[in-house]
KOLTI-720171 format. One record per residue (C-alpha): chain; x negated, y, z negated. Coordinates in steps of 0.001 Angstrom, whole numbers, plus 500000, padded with zeros to 6 digits. Layout:
residues N
+---+--------+--------+--------+
| c |      u |      v |      w |
+---+--------+--------+--------+
| A |      X |      Y |      Z |
...
+---+--------+--------+--------+
This chain:
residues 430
+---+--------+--------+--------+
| c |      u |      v |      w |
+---+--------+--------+--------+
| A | 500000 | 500000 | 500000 |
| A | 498508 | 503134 | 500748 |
| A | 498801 | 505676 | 497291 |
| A | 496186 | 507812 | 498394 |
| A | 496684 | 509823 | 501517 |
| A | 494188 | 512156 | 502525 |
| A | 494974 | 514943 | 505054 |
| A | 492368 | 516687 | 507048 |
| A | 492227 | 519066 | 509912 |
| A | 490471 | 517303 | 513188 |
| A | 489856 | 521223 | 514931 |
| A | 489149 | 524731 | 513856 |
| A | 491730 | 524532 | 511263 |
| A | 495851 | 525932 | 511513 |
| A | 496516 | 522509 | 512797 |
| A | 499880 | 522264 | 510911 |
| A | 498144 | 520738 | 507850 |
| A | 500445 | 522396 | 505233 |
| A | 503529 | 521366 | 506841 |
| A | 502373 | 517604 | 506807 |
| A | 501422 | 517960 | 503372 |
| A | 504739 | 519123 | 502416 |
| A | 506567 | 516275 | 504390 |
| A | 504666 | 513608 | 502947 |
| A | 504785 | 515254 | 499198 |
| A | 508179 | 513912 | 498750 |
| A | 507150 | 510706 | 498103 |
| A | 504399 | 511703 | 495923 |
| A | 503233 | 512603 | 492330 |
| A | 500378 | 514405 | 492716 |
| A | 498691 | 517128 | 495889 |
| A | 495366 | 518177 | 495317 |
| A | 493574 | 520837 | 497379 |
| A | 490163 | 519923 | 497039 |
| A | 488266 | 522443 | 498724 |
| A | 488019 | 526375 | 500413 |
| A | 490060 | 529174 | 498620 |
| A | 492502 | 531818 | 499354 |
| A | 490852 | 532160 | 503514 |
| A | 493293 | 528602 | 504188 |
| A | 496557 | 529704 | 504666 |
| A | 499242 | 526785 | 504944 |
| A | 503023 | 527633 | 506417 |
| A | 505817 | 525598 | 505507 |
| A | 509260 | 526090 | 506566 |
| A | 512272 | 524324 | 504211 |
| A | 515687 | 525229 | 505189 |
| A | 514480 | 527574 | 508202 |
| A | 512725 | 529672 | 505227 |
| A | 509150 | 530286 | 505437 |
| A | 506761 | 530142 | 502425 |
| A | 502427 | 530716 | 502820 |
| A | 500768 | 529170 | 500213 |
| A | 496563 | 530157 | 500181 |
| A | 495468 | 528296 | 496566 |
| A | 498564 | 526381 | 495670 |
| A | 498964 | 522994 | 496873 |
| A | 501573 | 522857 | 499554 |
| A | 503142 | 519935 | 497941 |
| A | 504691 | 521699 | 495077 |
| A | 507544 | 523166 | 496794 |
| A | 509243 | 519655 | 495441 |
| A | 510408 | 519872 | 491863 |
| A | 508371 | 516344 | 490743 |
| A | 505043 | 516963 | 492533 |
| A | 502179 | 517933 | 489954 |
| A | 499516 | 520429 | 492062 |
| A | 495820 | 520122 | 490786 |
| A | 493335 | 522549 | 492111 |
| A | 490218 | 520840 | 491756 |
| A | 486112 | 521650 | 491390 |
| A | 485720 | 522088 | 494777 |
| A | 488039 | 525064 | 495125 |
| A | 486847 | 528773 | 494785 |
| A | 489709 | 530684 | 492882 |
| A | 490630 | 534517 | 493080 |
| A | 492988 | 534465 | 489537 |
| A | 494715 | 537595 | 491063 |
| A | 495464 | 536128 | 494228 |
| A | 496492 | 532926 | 492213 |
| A | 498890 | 535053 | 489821 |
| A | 499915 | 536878 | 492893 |
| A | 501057 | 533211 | 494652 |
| A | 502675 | 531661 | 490863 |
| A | 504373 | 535010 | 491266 |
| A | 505455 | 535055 | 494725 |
| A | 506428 | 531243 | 494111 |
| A | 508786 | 532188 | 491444 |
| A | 510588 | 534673 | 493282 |
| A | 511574 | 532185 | 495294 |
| A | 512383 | 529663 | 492740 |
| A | 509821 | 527314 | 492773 |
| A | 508480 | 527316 | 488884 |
| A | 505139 | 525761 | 488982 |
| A | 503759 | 526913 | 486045 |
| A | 504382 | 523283 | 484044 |
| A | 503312 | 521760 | 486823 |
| A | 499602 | 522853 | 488155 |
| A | 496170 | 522107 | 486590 |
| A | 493066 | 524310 | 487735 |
| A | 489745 | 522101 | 486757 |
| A | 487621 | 524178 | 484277 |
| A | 484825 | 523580 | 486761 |
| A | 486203 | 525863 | 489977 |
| A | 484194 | 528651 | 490365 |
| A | 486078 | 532382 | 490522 |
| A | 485912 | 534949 | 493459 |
| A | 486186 | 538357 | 491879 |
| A | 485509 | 541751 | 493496 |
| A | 481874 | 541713 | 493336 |
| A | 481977 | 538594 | 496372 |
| A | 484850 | 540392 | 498436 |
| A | 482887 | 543627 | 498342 |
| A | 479887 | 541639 | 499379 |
| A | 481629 | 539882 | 502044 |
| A | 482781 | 543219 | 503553 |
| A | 479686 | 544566 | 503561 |
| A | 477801 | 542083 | 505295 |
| A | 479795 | 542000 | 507972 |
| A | 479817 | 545438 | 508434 |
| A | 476506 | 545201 | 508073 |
| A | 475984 | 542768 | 511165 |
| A | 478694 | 544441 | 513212 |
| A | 479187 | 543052 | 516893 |
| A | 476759 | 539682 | 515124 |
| A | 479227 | 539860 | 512192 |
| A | 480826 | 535794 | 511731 |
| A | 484000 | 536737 | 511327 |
| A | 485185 | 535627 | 507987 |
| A | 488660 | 536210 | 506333 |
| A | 486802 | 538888 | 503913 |
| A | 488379 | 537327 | 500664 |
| A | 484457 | 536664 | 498939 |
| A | 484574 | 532912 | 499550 |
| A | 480654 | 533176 | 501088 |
| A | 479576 | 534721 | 498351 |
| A | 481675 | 532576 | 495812 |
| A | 480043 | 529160 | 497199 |
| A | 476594 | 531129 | 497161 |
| A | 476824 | 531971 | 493047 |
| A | 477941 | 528135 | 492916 |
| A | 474777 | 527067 | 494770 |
| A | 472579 | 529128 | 492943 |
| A | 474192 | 528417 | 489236 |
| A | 475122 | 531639 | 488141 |
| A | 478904 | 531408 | 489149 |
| A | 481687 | 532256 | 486628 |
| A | 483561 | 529016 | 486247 |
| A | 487206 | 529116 | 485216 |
| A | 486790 | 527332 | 482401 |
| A | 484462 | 530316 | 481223 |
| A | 488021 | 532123 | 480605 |
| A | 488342 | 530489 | 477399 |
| A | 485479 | 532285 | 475621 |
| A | 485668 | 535813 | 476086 |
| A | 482828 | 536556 | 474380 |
| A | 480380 | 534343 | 476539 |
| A | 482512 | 535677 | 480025 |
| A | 482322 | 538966 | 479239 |
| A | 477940 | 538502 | 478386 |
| A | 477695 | 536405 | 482206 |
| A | 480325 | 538158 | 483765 |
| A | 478342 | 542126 | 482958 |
| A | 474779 | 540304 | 484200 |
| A | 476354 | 539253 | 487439 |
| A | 477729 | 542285 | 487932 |
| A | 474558 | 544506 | 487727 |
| A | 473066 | 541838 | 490394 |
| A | 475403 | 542371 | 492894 |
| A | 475319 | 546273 | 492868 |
| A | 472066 | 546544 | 492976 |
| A | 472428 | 544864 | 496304 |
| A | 475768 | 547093 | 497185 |
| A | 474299 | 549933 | 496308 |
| A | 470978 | 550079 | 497093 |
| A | 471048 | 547895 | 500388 |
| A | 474181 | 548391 | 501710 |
| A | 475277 | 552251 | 500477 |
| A | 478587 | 550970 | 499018 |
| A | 480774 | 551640 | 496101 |
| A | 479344 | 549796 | 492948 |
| A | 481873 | 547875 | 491118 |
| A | 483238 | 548159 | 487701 |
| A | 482381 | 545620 | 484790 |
| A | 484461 | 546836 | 482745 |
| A | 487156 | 546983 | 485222 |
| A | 486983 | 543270 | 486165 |
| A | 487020 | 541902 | 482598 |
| A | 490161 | 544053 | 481773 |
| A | 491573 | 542521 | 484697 |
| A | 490360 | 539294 | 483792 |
| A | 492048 | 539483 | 480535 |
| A | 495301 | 540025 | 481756 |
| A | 495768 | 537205 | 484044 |
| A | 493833 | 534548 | 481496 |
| A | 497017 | 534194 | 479511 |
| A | 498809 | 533273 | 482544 |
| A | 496323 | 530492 | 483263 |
| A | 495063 | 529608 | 480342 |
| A | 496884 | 526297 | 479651 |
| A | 496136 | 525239 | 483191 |
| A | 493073 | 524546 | 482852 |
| A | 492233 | 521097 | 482497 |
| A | 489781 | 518519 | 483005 |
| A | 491110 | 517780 | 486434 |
| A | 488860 | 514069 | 487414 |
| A | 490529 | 512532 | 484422 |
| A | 493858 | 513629 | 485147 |
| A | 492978 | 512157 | 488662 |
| A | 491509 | 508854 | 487313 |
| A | 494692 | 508479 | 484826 |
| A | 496917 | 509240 | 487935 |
| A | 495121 | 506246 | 489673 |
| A | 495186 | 503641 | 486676 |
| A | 498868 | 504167 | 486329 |
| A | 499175 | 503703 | 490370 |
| A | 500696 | 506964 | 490982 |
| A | 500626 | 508340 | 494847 |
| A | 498273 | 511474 | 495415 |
| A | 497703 | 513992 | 498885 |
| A | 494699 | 514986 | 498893 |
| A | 495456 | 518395 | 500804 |
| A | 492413 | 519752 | 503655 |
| A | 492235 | 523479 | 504294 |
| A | 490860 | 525134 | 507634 |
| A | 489425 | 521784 | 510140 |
| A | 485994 | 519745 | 510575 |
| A | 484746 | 521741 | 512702 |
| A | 484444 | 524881 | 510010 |
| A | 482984 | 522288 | 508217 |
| A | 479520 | 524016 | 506635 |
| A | 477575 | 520741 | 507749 |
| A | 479350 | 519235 | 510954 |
| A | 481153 | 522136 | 512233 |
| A | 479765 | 524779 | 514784 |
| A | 477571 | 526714 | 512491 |
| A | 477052 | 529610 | 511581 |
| A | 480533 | 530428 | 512276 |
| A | 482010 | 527871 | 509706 |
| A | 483141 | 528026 | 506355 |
| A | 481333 | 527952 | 503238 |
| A | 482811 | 524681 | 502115 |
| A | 483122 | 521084 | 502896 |
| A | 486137 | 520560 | 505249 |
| A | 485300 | 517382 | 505713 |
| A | 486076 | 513585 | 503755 |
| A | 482659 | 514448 | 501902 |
| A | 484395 | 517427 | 500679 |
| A | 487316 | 515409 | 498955 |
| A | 484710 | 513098 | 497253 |
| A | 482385 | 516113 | 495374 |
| A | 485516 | 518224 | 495439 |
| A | 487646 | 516414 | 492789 |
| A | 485765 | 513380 | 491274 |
| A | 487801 | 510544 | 492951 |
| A | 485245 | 508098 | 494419 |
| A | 485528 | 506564 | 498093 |
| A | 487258 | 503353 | 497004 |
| A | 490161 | 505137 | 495956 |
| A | 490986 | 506817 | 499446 |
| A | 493657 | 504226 | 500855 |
| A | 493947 | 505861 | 504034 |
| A | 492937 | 509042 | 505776 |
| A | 495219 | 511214 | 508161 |
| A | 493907 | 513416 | 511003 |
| A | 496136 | 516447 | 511866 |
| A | 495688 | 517661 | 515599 |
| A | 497306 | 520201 | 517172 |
| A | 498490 | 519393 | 520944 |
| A | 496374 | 521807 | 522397 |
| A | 493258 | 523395 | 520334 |
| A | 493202 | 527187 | 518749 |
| A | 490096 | 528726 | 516721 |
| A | 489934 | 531705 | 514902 |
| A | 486987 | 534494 | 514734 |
| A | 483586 | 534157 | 516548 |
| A | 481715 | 530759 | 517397 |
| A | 482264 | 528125 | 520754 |
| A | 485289 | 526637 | 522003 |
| A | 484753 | 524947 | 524505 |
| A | 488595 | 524410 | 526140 |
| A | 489256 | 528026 | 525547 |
| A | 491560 | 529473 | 527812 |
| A | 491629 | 533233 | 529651 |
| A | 494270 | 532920 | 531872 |
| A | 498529 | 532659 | 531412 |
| A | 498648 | 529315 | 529970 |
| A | 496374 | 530352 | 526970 |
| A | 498534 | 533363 | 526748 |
| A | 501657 | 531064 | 527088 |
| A | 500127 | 528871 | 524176 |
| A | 499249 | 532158 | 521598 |
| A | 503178 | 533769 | 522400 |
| A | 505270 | 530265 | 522013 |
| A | 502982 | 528751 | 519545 |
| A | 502938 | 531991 | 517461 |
| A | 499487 | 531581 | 517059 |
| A | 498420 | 534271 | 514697 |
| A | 496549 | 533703 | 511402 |
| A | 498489 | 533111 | 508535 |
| A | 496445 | 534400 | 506268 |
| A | 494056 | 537491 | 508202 |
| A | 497063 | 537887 | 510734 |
| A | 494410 | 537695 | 513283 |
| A | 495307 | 536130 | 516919 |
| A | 494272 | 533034 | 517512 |
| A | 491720 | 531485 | 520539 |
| A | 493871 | 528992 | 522837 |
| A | 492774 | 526594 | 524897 |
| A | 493488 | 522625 | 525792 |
| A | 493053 | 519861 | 524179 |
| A | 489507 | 518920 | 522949 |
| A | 488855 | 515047 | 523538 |
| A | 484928 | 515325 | 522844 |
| A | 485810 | 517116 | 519370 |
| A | 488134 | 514795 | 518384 |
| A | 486371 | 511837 | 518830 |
| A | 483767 | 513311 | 516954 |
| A | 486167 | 514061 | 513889 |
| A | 487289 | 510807 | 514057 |
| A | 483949 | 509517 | 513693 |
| A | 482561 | 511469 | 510735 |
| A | 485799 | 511553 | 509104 |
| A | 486804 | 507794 | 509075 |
| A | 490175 | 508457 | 510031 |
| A | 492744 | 506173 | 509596 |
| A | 495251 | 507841 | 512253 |
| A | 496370 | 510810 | 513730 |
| A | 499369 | 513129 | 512885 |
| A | 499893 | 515189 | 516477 |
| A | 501520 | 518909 | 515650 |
| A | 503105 | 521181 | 518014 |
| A | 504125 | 518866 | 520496 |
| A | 507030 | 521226 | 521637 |
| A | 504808 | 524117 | 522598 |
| A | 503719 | 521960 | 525988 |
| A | 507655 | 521708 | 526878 |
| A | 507525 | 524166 | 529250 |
| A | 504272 | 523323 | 531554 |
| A | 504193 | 521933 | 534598 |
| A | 500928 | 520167 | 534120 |
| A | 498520 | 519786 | 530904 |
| A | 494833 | 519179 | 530755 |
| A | 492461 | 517257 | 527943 |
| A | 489334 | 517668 | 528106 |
| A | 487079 | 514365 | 528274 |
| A | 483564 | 515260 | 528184 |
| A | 481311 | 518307 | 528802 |
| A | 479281 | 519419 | 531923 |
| A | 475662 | 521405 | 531430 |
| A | 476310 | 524009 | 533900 |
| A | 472570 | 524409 | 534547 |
| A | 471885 | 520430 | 535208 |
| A | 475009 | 518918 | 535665 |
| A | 474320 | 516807 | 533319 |
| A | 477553 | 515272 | 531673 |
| A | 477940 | 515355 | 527505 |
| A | 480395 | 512511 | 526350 |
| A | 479269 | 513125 | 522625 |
| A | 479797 | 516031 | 520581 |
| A | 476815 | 518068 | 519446 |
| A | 476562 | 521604 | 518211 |
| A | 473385 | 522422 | 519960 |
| A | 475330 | 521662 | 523355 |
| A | 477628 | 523530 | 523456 |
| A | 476366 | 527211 | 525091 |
| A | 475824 | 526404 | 528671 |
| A | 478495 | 524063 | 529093 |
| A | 482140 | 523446 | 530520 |
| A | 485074 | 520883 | 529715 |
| A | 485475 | 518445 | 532383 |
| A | 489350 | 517943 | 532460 |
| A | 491740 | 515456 | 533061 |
| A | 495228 | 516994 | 534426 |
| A | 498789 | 515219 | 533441 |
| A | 502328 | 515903 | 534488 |
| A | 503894 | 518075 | 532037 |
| A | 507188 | 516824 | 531168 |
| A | 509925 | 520039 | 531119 |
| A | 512189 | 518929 | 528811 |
| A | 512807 | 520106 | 524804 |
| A | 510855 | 517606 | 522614 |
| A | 511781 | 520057 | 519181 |
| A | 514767 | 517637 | 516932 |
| A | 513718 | 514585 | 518480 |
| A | 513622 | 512216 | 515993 |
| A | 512258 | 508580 | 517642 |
| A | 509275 | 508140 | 519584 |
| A | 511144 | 506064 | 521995 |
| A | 513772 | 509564 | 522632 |
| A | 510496 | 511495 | 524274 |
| A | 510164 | 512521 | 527581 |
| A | 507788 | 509719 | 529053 |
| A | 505631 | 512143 | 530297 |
| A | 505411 | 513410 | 526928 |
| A | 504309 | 509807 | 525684 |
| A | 501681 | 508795 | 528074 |
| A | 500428 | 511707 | 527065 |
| A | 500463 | 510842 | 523390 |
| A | 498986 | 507166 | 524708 |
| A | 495864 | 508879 | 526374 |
| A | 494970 | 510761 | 523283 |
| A | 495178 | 507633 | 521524 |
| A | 493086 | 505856 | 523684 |
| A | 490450 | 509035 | 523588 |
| A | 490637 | 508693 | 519833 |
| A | 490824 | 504878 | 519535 |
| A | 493093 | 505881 | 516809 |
| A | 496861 | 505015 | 516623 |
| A | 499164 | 508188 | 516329 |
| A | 501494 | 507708 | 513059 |
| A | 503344 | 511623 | 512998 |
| A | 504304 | 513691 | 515409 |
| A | 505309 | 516989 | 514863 |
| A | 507982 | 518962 | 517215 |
| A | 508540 | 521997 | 514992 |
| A | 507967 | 524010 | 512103 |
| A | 510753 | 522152 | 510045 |
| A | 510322 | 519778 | 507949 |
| A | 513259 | 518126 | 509541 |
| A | 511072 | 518541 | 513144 |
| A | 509199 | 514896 | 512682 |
| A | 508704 | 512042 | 514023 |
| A | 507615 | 509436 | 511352 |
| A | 506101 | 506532 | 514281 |
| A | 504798 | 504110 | 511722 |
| A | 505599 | 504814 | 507750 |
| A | 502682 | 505558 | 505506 |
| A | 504225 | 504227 | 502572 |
| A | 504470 | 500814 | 502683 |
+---+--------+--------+--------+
């Protein structure tokens, strides 16, 4: 029986993860995000209403889910209050319900000032992050001088920490990069006021976890942005500063390989990326317009527009590889319903050599282009469909060829931003 799902984004993240997350939550106990911070933005749509969730795990929207936020998570506690807030006026009441491990390290306004000021600093070089400090977060975690959240429960010892790191970072903003200094005093005030808030959230997180498993209860492990923003695997530098990848879920929560029962890949139907880096399918033409307008492809949490292009073949077998996927959930199937034809891309070309690429490597990828397959599009409305076999069959050969570039079987298919909008081709729960 699989208890353990894990869900993880095969692209450049936005692949529909949240909504997945939330489908499969109902017949869970626990959703943990294990990784990233407030920069993941997940959408979810329940009753035609739509909710974005940044830090809180997407599962929670169902009254018996328990959300853990675990080590591997960077944590703004404003933007968290902010979210329990927002949450609330909604009526979802979480606050019984979520555990924040004493071992996530905070963002605070020293690492957002930071961010912004780098990449001003680099202008038309600049990465193109979300600006929300999570660079600088991982950085302070890397070089063991982060505030952990745990450190909330001694005031005495924050406040000592917390008005070192502070005159670190403005020596830097001032003196190197001609910006504002920031307030220690400021912070810690601010600081104080949410800490009640959170105070009894914060837990010991892996033992909660290990207690979950012992008593065989059924955990999402939830995947922010994709694999390849992926700080080792993904197309660096213009990545993330976190593990988006299985290896993240391992060091990100405590929960050891053995107790991952199976591992989903999310995939959009075509490919989107946001900010700077390559992309190889990306499209300049109508069709990648067509894709940004009817797959409302803006970020959810910069409100940036997203890159379009097709399908990446090359990068997906590659995510299947390094993240041992089990299957793959396909998302946004309905967005194609309107082409006449529809292209995957099945290796790469050097356009210098010739020389063809079947294997995805990051140090390939400037002087190439896709080399495309081209399939019938199928012109019919795929959104409500509810059985695999009620597709257009245009629409399901080209579900079969993905499967056979993957050599993965597709489980979920996803024609909509509902919940309702799902197929469900093989049950994960059995």
């Amino acid at each position: 029986m699989h208890k353990n799902i894990v869900i993880l984004g095969t692209q450049w993240g936005d692949e529909g993860k949240g909504k997945i997350v939330d489908f499969l939550s109902s017949n869970s106990a626990y959703t943990v995000r294990f990784h990233g911070g407030h920069n993941a933005g997940h959408t979810l749509v329940v009753n035609g209403k739509k909710i974005i969730l940044h830090l809180i795990p997407s599962g929670l929207l169902y009254p018996n889910v328990i959300g853990i936020i675990s080590n591997g998570v960077v944590i703004s506690p404003f933007e968290l209050v902010k979210e329990i807030k927002m949450l609330e006026k909604n009526n979802y009441f979480i606050s019984q319900r979520l555990f924040i491990s004493e071992s996530a390290p905070l963002i605070l306004p020293y690492h957002v000032a930071m961010d912004l000021a780098r990449e001003k600093k680099l202008g038309i070089n600049s990465i193109g992050t979300t600006g929300r400090g999570i660079g600088p977060a991982y950085e302070d975690k890397i070089a063991r001088r982060a505030l952990r959240i745990g450190d909330l429960k001694n005031i005495k010892k924050l406040s000592k920490k917390l008005e070192v790191i502070v005159d670190y970072y403005n020596n830097q903003l001032v003196s190197f990069y001609k910006e504002q200094s920031i307030s220690y005093k400021k912070i810690l005030q601010d600081l104080l006021k949410v800490r009640d808030i959170v105070y009894n959230m914060i837990q010991d997180t892996a033992t909660i976890l290990h207690k979950a498993i012992e008593d065989k209860k059924r955990i999402i492990f939830e995947g922010a942005q994709g694999t390849f923003l992926d700080i080792d695997h993904g197309t660096y530098p213009y990545v993330t500063s976190s593990n988006s990848t299985i290896g993240g879920v391992i060091t990100g929560t405590g929960v050891g390989p053995k107790n991952l029962d199976y591992i989903l890949g999310i995939t959009k139907s075509y490919t989107t990326r946001v900010g700077k880096g390559p992309f190889p399918t990306e499209l300049f033409d109508e069709t990648g317009d067509y894709l940004s307008k009817k797959g409302k492809e803006f970020g959810s949490t910069t409100g940036r527009k997203r890159r379009t292009g097709w399908l990446d073949g090359v990068a997906l077998r590659y995510a299947v590889k390094i993240n041992s996927l089990s299957s793959l959930c396909i998302t946004k199937l309905d967005v194609l319903d309107d082409l006449e034809q529809i292209k995957i891309c099945t290796s790469y070309k050097d356009v210098n050599t010739s020389q063809i690429y079947k294997d995805f490597s990051i140090f390939n990828l400037e002087n190439i282009s896709p080399v495309y397959e081209t399939h019938p599009g199928w012109m019919k409305k795929t959104s409500g469909i509810k059985k695999i076999e009620d597709l257009p069959e245009e629409a399901r050969n080209y579900l079969n060829r993905i499967e056979e570039i993957a050599q993965i079987p597709i489980d979920i298919i996803s024609t909509g931003p509902d919940r309702s909008d799902t197929i469900l081709v093989k049950s994960l729960f059995f």
